[in-house]
C-alpha positions in Angstrom: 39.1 -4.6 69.3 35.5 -3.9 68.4 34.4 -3.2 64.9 32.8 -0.3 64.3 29.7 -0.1 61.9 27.8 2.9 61.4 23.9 2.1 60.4 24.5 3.7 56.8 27.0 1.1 55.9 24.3 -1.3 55.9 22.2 0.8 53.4 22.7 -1.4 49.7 22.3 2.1 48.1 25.2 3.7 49.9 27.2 0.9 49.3 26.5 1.3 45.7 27.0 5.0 46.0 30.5 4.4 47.3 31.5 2.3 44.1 29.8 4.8 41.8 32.2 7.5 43.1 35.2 5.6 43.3 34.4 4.4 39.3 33.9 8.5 38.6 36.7 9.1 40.3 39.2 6.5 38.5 37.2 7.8 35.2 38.5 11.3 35.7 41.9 10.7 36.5 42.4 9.5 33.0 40.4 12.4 31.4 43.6 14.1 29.3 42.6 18.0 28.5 43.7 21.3 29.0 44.5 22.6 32.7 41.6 25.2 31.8 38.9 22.8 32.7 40.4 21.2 36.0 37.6 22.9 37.9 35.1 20.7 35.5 36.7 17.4 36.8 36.9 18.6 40.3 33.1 19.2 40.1 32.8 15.4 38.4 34.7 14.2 41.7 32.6 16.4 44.3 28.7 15.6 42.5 29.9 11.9 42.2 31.2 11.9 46.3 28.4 14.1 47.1 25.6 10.8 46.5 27.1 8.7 49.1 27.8 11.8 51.8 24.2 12.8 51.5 22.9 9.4 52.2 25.3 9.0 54.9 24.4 12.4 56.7 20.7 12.0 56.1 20.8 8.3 57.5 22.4 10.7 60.9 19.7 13.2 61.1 17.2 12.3 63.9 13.9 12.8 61.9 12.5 11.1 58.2 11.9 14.2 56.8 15.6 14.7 57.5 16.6 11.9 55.6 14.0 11.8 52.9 15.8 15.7 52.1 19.1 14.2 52.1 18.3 11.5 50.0 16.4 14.4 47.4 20.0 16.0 47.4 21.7 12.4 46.7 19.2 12.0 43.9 20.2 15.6 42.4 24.1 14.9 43.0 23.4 11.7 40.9 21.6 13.8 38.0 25.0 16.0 38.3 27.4 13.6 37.8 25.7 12.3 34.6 25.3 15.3 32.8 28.3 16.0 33.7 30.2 13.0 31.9 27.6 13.5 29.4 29.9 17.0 28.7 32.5 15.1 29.1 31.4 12.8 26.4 30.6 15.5 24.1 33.6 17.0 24.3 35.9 13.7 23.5 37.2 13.1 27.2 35.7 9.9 28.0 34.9 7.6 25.9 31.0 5.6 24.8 31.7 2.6 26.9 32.5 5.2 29.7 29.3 7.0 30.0 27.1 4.3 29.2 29.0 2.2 31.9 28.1 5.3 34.0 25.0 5.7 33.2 23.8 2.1 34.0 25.0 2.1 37.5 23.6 5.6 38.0 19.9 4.4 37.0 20.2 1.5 39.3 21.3 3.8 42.4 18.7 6.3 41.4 15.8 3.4 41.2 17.2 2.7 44.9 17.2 5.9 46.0 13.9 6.8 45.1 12.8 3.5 46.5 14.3 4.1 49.5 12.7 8.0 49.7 9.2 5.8 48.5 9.6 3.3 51.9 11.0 6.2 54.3 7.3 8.2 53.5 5.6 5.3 53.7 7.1 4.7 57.3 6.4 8.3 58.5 2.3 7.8 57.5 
C-alpha cells in the first residue's frame, strides 16, 4: 500500500510544532491543582496544538497570503502557549527547568516561523 504524505509534513517547522505540543501536552498532565483551573490547562493543550494545525491548514489554502495568515495565527498560538506556562510558572505548577525547556524550543519554532512567513513574501514579489 501507498504512503501517504501530505506536503506540510515536509515543513521542519511543523514537524517541530508537532513535538512542541506533544512536550506541552505531557507537561500539563503532570500539572497537580485544583479542578477550578482545568479550563486553564485545556487552553495550554489547545494554544500549544493550535501552532501545528495553523501551519498545516495554511500550507492547504490555495493562495500565500493564505498561508502567510495562517502562519501569523501559528506565531500568536506560540506567544499563547508561553505566557501561558509562564502563569503556570508563577503560580507553582510547573517547575523552572519546565518553562525554560519550553521556552527554548518555542524561540526556535518562532525564529522558523517567521522565516518561513519572511521566504513566503519574498516568493509572492
Amino acid at each position: 500500500m501507498k504512503k501517504i504524505r501530505f506536503s506540510f509534513e515536509d515543513l521542519e517547522v511543523w514537524q517541530k510544532a508537532i513535538e512542541f505540543a506533544s512536550r506541552v501536552i505531557i507537561i500539563s498532565e503532570k500539572i497537580q491543582t485544583d479542578r477550578k483551573h482545568f479550563r486553564l490547562i485545556e487552553q495550554l493543550e489547545a494554544a500549544s496544538t493550535s501552532i501545528a494545525l495553523n501551519i498545516a491548514e495554511g500550507k492547504g489554502r490555495y493562495s500565500k497570503k493564505e498561508f502567510i495568515q495562517f502562519l501569523y495565527i501559528a506565531r500568536a498560538s506560540l506567544y499563547e502557549t508561553i505566557s501561558l506556562l509562564i502563569i503556570f510558572h508563577k503560580n507553582g505548577w510547573i517547575d523552572t527547568i519546565q518553562l525554560d525547556e519550553a521556552k527554548t524550543y518555542a524561540d526556535e519554532i518562532g525564529k522558523m516561523l517567521s522565516g518561513l512567513i519572511s521566504a513566503v513574501k519574498d516568493s509572492i514579489t
